[in-house]
C-alpha positions in Angstrom: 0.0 0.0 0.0 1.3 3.1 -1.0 0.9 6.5 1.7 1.2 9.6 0.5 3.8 11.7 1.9 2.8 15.5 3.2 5.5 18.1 3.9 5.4 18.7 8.0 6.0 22.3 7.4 4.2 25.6 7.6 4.6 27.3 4.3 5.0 30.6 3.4 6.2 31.3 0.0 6.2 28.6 -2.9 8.0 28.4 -6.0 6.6 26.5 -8.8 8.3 25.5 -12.2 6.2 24.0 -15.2 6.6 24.5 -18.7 2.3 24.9 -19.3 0.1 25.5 -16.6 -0.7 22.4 -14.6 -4.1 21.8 -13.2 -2.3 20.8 -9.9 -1.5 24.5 -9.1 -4.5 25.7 -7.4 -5.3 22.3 -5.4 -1.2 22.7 -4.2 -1.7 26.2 -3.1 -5.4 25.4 -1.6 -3.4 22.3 0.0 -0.8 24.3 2.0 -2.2 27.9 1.8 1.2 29.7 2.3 0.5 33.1 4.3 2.6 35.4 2.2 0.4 35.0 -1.3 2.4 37.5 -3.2 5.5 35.8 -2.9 4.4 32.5 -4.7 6.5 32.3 -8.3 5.8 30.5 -11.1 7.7 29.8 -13.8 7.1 29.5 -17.6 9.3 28.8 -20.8 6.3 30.7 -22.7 3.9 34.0 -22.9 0.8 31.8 -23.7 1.7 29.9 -20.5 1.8 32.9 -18.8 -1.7 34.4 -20.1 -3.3 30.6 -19.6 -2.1 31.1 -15.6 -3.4 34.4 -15.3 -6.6 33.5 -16.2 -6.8 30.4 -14.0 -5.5 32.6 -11.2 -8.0 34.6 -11.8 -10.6 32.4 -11.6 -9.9 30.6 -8.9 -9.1 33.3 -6.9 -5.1 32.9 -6.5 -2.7 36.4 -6.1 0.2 34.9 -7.3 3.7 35.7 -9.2 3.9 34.6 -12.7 7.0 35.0 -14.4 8.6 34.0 -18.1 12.1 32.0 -17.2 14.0 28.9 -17.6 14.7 26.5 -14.5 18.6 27.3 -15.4 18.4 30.7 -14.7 15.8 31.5 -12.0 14.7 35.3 -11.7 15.3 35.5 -7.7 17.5 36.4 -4.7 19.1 33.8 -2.7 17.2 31.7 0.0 13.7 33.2 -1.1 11.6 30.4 -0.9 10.2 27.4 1.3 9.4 25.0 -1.1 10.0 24.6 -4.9 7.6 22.3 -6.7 8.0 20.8 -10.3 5.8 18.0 -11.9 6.9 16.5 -14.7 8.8 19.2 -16.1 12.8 18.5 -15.5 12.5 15.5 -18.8 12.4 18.8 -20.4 14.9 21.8 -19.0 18.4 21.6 -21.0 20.5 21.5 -18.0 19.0 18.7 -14.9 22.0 19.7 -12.8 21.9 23.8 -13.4 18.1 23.4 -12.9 18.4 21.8 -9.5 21.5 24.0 -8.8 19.3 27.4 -9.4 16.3 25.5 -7.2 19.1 25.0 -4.2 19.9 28.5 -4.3 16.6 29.8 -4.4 15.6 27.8 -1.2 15.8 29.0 2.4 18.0 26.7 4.8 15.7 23.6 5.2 13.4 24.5 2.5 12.2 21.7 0.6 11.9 20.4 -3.3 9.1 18.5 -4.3 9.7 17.3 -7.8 8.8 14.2 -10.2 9.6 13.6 -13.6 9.3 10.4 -15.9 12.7 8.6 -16.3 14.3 8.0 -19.8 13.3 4.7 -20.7 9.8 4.9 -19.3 8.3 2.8 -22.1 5.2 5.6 -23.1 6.9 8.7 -21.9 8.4 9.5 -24.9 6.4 12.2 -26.1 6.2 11.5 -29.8 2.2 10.7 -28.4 1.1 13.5 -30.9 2.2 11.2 -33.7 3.0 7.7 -31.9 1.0 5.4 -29.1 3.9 2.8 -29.4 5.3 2.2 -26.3 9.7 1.8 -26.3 9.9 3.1 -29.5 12.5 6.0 -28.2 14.3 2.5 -26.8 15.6 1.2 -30.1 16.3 3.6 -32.9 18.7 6.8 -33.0 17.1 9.5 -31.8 17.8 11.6 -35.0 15.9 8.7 -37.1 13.2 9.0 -34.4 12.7 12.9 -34.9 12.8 12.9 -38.5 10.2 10.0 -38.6 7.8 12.3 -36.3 8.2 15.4 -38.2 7.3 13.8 -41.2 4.0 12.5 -40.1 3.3 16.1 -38.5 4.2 17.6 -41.7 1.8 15.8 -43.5 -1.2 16.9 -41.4 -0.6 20.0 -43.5 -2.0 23.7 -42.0 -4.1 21.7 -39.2 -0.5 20.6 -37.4 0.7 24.4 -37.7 0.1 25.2 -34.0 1.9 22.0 -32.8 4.7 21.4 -35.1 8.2 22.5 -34.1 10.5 24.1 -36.7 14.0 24.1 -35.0 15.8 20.9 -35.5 16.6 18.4 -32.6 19.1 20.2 -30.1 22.2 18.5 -28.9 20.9 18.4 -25.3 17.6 16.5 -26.4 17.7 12.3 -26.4 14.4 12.2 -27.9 11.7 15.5 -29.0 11.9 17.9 -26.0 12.9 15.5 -23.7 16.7 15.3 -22.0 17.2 11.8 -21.4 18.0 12.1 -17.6 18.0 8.6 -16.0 17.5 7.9 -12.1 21.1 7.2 -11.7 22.2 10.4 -13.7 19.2 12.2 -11.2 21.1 10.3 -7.9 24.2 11.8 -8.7 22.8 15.4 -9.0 21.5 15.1 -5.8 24.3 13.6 -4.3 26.8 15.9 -5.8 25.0 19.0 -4.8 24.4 18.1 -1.5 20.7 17.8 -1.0 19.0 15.5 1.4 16.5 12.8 0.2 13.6 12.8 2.5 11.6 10.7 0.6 11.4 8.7 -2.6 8.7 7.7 -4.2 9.0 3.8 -6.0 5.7 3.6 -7.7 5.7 0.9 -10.6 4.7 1.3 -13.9 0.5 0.8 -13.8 0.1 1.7 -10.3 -1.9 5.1 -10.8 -4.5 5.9 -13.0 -8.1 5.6 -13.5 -7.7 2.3 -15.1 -5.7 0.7 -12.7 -8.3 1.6 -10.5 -11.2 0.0 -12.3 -8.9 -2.7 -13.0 -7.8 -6.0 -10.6 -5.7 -7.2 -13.4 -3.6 -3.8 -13.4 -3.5 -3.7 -9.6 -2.0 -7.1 -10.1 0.5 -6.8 -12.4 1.8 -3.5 -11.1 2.3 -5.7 -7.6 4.5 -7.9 -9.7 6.5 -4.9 -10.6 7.3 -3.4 -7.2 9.6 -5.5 -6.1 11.6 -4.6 -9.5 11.9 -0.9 -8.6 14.2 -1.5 -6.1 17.0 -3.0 -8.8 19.8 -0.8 -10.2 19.7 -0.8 -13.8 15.9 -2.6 -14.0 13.9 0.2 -12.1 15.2 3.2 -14.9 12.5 0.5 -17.5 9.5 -0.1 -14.8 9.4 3.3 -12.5 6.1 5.5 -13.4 8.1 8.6 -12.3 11.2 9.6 -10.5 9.8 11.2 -7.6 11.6 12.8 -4.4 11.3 15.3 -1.6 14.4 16.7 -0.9 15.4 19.4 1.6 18.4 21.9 1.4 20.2 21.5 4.5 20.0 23.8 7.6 
């Protein structure tokens, strides 16, 4: 049975990093209602992410701090915040190690990071989904043959694709489209290397959450067969739904 794990903290200020708006923002700030509402920060890669928050904001009623950044180069002072949250959005950043560097710094002493992210060879976290359902495809052809293949089928969707379809070519920090490659082991090193301390980890198999798996026995089943895996150097990177931590920044 897996608990889930609450920060035993009183918040006041919250960073957030996501590359779109994510629906979890309001029901994280409702969660832990941090006292100083102005000093919440959000961070986008986009302007459209940053009109899309307003207007969520807005509508649920949140005063909060959006800004246009990248997770390499955050846009505050030292120690400014308690907690820095990120959901599924370090796969993406060009730089794991700056990102979590920039997130140490912008922590107060005992602060904490609450972050998850699928791991590179999670079999349908590829994202070619826009073009692609099949699962381990990222697993067994050169990424540059992989991109090419998916542009072409975007390109021939003709003017309908124009909103989703990328013109700059695969960059040399991508391992697949807009995704960075970044294992668990590569992750444990960053945090090791940096100093953080791992409060909690998060070892979730691969069809353990869902609304299928709960409707489904079979699922429940089969994810219980896959437990006992995550806990295997090398095997857990392939059945791991997400690498998932709290950390905290020392005292």
């Amino acid at each position: 049975m897996h608990k889930p794990h609450r920060l035993p903290l009183e918040l006041k200020r919250i960073a957030r990093l996501h590359s779109v708006l994510h629906p979890h923002t309001p029901s994280l700030i409702c969660s832990y209602q941090p006292r100083e509402t102005s000093g919440r920060g959000k961070l986008n890669i986009s302007h459209e992410g940053i009109d899309a928050a307003n207007l969520l904001a807005d509508k649920v009623g949140l005063k909060a701090d959006f800004r246009l950044s990248t997770g390499e180069s955050l846009p505050y002072p030292d120690a400014t915040f308690d907690a820095v949250v990120t959901f599924d959005v370090l796969e993406h950043v060009q730089s794991v190690a700056e990102t979590m560097g920039e997130c140490f710094r912008v922590l107060r002493p005992g602060g904490h990071m609450v972050l998850c992210f699928p791991p590179f060879f999670h079999p349908t976290e590829h994202h070619l989904g826009l073009a692609t359902r099949l699962p381990a495809i990222h697993w067994f052809f050169p990424r540059q043959a992989v991109f090419r293949a998916y542009m072409r089928i975007l390109e021939g969707r003709g003017a309908k694709a124009a909103w989703y379809r990328r013109t700059q070519p695969l960059q040399s920090w991508e391992r697949c489209a807009t995704i960075n490659g970044t294992t668990l082991a590569a992750f444990n090193r960053i945090v090791a290397q940096q100093g953080w301390e791992v409060k909690h980890q998060s070892r979730r198999p691969l069809l353990s959450i869902g609304r299928a798996v709960r409707r489904s026995p079979v699922l429940r089943f089969l994810s219980s067969l896959l437990r006992p895996l995550t806990f295997i150097p090398g095997v857990n990177e392939f059945v791991l739904h997400r690498i998932a931590f709290v950390l905290k920044k020392p005292a």
